[in-house]
C-alpha positions as CSV (number, residue, x, y, z in Angstrom):
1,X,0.0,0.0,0.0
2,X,1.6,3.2,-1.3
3,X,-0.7,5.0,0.1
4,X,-3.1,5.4,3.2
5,X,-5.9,7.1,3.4
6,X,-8.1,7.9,6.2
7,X,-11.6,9.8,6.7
8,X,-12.0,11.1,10.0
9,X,-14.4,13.3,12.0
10,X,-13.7,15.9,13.8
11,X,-15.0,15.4,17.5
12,X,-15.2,18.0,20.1
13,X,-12.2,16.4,21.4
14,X,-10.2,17.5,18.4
15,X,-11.4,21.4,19.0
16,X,-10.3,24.4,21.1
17,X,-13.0,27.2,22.4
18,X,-13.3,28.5,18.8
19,X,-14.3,24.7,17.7
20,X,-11.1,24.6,15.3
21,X,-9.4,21.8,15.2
22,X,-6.4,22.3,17.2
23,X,-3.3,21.9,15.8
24,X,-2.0,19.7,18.7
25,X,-4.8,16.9,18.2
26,X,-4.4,17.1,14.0
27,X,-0.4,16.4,15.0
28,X,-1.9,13.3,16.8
29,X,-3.9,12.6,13.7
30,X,-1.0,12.4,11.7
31,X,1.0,10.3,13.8
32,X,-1.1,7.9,14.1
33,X,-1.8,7.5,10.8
34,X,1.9,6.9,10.3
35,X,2.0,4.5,12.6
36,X,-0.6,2.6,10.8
37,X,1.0,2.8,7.3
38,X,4.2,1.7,8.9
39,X,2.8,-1.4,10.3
40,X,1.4,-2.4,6.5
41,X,5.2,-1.4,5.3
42,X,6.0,-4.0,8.1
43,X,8.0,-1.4,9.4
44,X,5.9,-0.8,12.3
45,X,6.0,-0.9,15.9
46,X,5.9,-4.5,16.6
47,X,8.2,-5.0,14.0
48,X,10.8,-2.7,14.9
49,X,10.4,-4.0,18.3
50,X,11.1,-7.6,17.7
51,X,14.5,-6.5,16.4
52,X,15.2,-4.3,19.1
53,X,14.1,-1.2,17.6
54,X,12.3,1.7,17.6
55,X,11.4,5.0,15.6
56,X,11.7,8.5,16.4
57,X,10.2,11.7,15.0
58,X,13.3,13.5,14.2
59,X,12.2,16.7,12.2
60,X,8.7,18.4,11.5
61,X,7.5,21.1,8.1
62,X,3.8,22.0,8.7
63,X,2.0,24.3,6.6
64,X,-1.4,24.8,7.7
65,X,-4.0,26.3,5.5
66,X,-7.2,26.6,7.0
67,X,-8.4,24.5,10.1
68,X,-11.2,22.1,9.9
69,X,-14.1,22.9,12.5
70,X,-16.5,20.6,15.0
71,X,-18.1,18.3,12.9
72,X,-16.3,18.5,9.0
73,X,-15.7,15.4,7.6
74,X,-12.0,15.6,6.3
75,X,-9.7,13.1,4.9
76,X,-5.8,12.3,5.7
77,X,-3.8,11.0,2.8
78,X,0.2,10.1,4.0
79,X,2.9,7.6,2.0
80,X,6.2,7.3,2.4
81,X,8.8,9.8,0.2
82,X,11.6,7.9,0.5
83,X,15.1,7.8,2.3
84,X,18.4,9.3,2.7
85,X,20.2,6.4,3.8
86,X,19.5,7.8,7.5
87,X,16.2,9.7,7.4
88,X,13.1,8.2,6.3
89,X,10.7,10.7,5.0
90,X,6.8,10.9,5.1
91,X,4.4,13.7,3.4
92,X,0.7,14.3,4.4
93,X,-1.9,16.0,3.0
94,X,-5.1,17.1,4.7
95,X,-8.2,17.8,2.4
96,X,-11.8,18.8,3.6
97,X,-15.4,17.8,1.1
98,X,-14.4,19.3,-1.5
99,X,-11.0,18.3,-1.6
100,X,-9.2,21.4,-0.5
101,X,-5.9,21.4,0.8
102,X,-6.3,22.5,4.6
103,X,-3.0,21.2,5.6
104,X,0.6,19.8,4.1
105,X,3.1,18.5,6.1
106,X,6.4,16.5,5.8
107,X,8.4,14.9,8.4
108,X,11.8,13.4,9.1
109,X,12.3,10.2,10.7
110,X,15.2,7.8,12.2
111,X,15.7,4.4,13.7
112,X,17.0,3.8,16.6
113,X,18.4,0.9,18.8
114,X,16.4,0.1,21.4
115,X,19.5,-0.1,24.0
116,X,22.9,1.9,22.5
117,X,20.2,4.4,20.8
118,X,22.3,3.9,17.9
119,X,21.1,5.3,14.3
120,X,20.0,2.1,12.4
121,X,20.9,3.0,8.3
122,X,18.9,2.5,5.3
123,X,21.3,2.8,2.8
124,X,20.6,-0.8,1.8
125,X,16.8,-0.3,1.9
126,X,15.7,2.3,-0.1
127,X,13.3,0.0,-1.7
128,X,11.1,-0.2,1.4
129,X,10.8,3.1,1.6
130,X,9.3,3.9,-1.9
131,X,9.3,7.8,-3.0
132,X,5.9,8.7,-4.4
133,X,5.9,11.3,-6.0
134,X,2.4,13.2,-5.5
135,X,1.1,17.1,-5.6
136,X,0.8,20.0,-3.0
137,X,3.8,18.6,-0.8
138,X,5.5,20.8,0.6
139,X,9.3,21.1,1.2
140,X,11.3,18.7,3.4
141,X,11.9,20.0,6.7
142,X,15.3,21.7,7.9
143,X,17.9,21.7,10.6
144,X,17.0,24.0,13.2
145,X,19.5,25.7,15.2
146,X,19.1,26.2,18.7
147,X,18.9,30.3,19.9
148,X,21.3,32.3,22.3
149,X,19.3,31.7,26.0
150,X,17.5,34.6,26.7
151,X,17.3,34.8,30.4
152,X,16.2,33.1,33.0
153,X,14.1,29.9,32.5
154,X,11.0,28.6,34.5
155,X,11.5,24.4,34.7
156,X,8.3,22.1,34.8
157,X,8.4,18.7,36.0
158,X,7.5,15.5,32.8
159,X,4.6,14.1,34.2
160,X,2.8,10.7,33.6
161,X,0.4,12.0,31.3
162,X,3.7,13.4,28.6
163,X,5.1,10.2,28.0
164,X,4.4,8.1,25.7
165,X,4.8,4.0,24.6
166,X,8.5,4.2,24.0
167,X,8.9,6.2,27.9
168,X,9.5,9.1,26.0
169,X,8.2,12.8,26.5
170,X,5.6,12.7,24.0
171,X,6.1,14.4,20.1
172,X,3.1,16.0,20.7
173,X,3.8,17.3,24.4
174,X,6.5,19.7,23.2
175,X,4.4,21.5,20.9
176,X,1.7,21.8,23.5
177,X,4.8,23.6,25.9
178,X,5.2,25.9,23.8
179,X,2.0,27.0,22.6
180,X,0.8,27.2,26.1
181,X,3.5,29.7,26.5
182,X,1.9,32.4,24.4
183,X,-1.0,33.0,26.6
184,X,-4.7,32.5,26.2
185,X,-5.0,36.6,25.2
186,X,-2.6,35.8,21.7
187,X,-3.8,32.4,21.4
188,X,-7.0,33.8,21.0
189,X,-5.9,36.2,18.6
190,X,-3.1,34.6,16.3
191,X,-3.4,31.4,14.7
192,X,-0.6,29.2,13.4
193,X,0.2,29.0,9.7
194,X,3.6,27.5,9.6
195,X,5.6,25.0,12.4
196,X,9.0,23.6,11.9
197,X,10.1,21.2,14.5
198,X,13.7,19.7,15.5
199,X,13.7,17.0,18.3
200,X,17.2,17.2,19.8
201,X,17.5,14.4,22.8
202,X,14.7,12.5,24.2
203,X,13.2,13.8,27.1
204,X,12.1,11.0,30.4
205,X,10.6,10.7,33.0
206,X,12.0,12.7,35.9
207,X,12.9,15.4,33.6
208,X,12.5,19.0,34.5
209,X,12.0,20.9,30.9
210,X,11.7,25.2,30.3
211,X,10.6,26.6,27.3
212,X,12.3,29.5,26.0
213,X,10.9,31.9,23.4
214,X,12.6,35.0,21.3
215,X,11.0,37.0,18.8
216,X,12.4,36.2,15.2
217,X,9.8,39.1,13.9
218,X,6.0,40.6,14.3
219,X,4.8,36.8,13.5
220,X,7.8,34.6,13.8
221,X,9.5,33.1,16.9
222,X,12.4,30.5,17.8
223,X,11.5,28.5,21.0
224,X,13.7,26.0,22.5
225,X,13.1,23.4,24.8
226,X,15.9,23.0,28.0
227,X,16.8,20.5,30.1
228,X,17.2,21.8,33.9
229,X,19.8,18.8,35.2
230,X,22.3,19.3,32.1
231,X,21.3,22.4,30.4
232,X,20.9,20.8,26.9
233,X,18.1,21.6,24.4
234,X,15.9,19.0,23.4
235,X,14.2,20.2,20.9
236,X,14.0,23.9,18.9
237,X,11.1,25.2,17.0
238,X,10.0,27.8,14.4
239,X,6.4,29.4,14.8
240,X,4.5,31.4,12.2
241,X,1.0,33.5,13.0
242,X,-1.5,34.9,11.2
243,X,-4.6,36.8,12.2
244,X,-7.2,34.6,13.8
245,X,-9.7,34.3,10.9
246,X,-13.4,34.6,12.2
């Protein structure tokens, strides 16, 4: 299956107070459905971990359109676009009824060892990860580099409810940091258009993380993720805002 393709509703569960779809729970969307496509590649979870393996999210290009709303009917198209020989890559493409484009993403992934946490290669495999080649992708996503601290950061504990199967702090959880961080006041008044992601280290259990946030320009900003017991950044992000639309 080149392709998979999924038709999903959106639940109040999906929403925030406008009754958008929040971008957090259309990340979860995603991820999911790349978990299921993997495991009919037979390069998914159960199969990585018989061979004592896992994947990780390693980088994240979002481009969001226009949000779906309580109660569209949307669908989720994602397939594999190939490797690198380290990175395997994955495209997405979320259309509503009438087959607009609401949101285009690609991602970055890697393979790990479950116990040295060693990159696994794919030089030799390229043939499992087929490239198709298909319309209104978007660009692969880049290398972001970390930003200068910019004072003094305010640490949170990880808590049950961030981790996720592998005992890592969840994909989704750093995103959710971060946005949190703006406030309710330009939550309610900005809206994201673009999100580029880079996860750094893994974050665990017992973890205390701070999210720190500069101002690239009027609707652009660098946030990086910190690690309170060795200081490193797990992860570093690129937000883009537009006016709310009503």
């Amino acid at each position: 299956m080149n392709k998979y393709s999924q038709k999903i509703t959106i639940g109040a569960y999906h929403t925030n107070q406008h009754a958008q779809a929040s971008v957090t729970s259309l990340f979860n969307v995603m991820l999911e459905a790349a978990w299921a496509h993997a495991q009919v590649m037979e390069w998914g979870y159960e199969d990585l971990k018989s061979n004592n393996m896992f994947w990780v999210l390693s980088r994240v290009y979002f481009e969001i359109e226009k949000y779906p709303e309580w109660q569209d009917q949307i669908t989720l198209n994602t397939w594999s676009s190939g490797t690198d020989g380290m990175y395997a890559y994955r495209e997405f493409i979320l259309e509503n009824e009438q087959q607009e484009v609401l949101l285009r993403a690609s991602t970055a992934w890697l393979i790990l060892n479950l116990e040295n946490r060693r990159i696994f290669r794919l030089r030799d495999l390229r043939n499992s990860f087929p490239r198709l080649e298909a319309p209104n992708v978007c660009r692969n996503p880049k290398r972001i580099k970390p930003h200068a601290r910019s004072g003094e950061l305010s640490f949170q504990a990880v808590l049950f409810s961030d981790l996720d199967v592998n005992k890592h702090f969840n994909s989704v959880k750093y995103l959710e940091r971060v946005l949190d961080g703006f406030g309710i006041d330009f939550l309610n008044t900005f809206e994201l258009a673009q999100l580029e992601i880079n996860y750094l280290k893994e974050g665990l259990a017992g973890d205390k993380l701070a999210v720190d946030t500069i101002s690239v320009s009027d609707s652009s900003f660098s946030s990086t993720i910190v690690r309170e017991s060795d200081g490193l950044e797990l992860c570093s992000m690129l937000t883009h805002w537009r006016k709310r639309r009503q």
